[in-house]
C-alpha positions in Angstrom: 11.4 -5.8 19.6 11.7 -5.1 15.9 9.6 -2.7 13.5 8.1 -6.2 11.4 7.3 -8.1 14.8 5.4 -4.6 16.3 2.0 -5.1 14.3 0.5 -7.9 11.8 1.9 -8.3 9.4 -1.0 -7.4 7.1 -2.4 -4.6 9.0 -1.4 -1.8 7.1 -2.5 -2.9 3.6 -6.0 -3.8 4.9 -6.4 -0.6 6.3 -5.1 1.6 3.4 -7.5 -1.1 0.7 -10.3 0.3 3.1 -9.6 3.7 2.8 -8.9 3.4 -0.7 -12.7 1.7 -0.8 -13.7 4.6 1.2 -12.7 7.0 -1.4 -14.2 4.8 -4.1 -17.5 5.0 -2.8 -18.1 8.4 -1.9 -16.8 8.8 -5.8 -14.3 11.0 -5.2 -11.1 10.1 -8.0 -9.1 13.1 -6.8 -9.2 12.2 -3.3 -8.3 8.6 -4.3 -5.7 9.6 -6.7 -3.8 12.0 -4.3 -4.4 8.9 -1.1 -2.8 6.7 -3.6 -0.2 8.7 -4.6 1.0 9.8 -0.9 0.8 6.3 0.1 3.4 5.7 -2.7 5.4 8.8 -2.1 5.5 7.4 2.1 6.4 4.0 1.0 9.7 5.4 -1.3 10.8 7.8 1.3 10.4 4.4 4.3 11.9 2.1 1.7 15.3 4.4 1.0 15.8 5.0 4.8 15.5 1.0 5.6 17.8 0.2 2.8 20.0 3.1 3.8 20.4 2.1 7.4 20.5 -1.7 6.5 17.0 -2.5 7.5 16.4 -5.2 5.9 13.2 -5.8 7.9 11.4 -3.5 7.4 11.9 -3.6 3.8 10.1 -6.4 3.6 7.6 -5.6 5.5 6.8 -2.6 3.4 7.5 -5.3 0.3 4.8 -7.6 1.6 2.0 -4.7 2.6 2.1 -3.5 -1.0 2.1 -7.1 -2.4 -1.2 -7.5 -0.5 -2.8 -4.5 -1.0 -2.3 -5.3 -4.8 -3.9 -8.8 -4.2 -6.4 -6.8 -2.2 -7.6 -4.6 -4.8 -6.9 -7.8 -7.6 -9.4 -9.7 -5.4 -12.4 -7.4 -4.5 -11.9 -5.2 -7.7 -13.6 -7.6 -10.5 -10.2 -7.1 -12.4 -9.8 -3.3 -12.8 -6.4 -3.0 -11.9 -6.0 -0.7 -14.7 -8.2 1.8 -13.4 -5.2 2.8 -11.2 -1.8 3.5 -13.4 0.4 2.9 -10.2 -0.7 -0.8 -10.4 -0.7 -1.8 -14.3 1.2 -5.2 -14.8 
């Protein structure tokens, strides 16, 4: 059994989006800035050591989590995407 096949594969984006709502509704930025930017920092270090040991699928897994957590916060976010810098288009 693979990483991709071990959990759905949309798990992991909904729970970080509800943490990340978490964080917005107690009001705390610097909590959600520094949750945001570990997440980010976890993702590149995951992402170099799949492509590094020709893990292809887990790179897209990790691909398709952050797509949808982008959608996620796109969707439920009235369109203030660039409230968050990591996500300006």
């Amino acid at each position: 059994m693979n990483y991709a096949s071990q959990c759905h594969s949309h798990t992991i984006a909904f729970i970080i989006y509800m943490c990340l709502r978490y964080t917005d509704d107690i009001d705390n930025e610097k909590m959600a800035s520094t949750f945001l930017t570990e997440f980010i920092t976890w993702l590149k270090k995951k992402g170099k050591s799949a492509a590094k040991h020709g893990q292809n699928e887990i790179l897209v897994h990790l691909l398709s989590t952050t797509f949808k957590i982008t959608v996620l916060i796109k969707y439920y976010s009235d369109n203030k995407m660039n409230d968050f810098p990591v996500f300006r288009i």
